[in-house]
N, C-alpha and C positions, 0 to 999 in steps of 0.2 A: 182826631181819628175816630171814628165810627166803626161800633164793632154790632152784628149780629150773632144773637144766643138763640139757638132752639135747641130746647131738649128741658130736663128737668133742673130747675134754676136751684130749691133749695138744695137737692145732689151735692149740685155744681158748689155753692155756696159753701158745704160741708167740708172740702179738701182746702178750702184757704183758710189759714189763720185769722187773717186781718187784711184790710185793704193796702196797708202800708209794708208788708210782704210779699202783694200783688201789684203795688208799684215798682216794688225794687226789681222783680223779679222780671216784669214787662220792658222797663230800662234798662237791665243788664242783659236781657234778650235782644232788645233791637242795637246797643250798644255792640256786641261781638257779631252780632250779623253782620252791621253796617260796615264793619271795620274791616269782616271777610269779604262783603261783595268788592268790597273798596280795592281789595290785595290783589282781589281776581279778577276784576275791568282793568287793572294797571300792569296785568301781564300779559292781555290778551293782543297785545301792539299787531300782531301779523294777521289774527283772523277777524278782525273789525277796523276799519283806518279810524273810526271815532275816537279809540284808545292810542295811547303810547304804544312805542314799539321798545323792548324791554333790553336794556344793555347791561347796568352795572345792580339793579335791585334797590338803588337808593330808595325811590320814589315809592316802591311796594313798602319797602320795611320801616317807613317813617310814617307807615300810617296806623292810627289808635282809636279805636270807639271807646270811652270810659264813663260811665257815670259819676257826677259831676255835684250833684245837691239832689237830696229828697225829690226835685220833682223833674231833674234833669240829665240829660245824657247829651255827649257830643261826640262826635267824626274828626277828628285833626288830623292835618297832614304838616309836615313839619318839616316837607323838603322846599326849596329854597322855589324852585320851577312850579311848585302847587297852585299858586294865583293863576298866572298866567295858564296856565295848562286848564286851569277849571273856567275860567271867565274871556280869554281869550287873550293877546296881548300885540301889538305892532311894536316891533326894534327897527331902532334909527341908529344910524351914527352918530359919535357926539363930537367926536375930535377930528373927523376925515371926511371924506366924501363917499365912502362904501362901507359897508362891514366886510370884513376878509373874514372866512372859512372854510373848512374842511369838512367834505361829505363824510358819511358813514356808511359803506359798504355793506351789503346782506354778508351777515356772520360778523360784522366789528363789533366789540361790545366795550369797552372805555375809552379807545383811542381809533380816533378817523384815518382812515386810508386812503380815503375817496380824494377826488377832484377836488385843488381849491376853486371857491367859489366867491362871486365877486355882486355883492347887491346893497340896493339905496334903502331897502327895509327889507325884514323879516317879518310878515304876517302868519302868528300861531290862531290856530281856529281854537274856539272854545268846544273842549273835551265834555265838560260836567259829567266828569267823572263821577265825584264825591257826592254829587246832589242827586246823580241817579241812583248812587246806592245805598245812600238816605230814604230816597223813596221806593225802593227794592226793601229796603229790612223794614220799612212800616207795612209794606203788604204779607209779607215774612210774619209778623205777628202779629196782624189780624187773621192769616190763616191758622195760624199757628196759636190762638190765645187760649182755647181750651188746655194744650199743653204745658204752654207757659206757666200756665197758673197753679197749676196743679202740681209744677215744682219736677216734670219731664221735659223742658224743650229741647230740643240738639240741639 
């Protein structure tokens, strides 16, 4: 990450403790960011097709930004669908010659109503959800790093 300073450096310098104050505080910044953009690209299913379209909230409320060691932070998703959903995934049959399912209806939200439906694969496109919002909270605190630092960020 690359950040740009203008303005008066030792100022700036005078509001932080230590550097190791300005790490945590830079980590724990982009850590609850990441973990909001993240809650909020996975509910936005109806007004972007790139995202999920939101039924039961699992997939929102399994997700966590936490800092991790002195010089790291992570993004986890802890619902079962998160691979495939972030990377992409093709379902086969394993035991039949089809997969059998059940649509979901606009307004179903845990149990399908729709049509069954009758196919030789399931091809999910990759969302990259989590990795755009990775790189949404690193521009989040570079715009934001004056604040951060200084022990204000929202």
């Amino acid at each position: 990450m690359n950040l740009v300073f203008n303005g008066d450096w030792a100022k700036f310098i005078a509001f932080i403790p230590d550097a190791k104050t300005l790490q945590d505080r830079t980590l724990t910044a982009w850590a609850d960011r990441a973990a909001a953009f993240a809650r909020r690209n996975a509910v936005l299913g109806a007004l972007n097709s790139n995202y999920l379209n939101r039924r039961s909230g699992l997939y929102q409320n399994n997700i966590f930004g936490k800092v991790t060691g002195p010089d790291a932070a992570v993004l986890s998703v802890t619902h079962p669908g998160a691979v495939s959903n972030e990377v992409g995934a093709v379902i086969r049959p394993v035991r039949a010659q089809y997969l059998r399912f059940r649509l979901y209806r606009p307004g179903d939200r845990t149990v399908p109503t729709g049509n069954w439906v009758r196919a030789r694969m399931v091809t999910i496109p990759a969302r990259m959800t989590i990795t755009k919002s990775g790189l949404e909270a690193v521009n989040y605190v570079q715009l934001n790093f004056a604040r951060i630092a200084t022990g204000g960020f929202p």
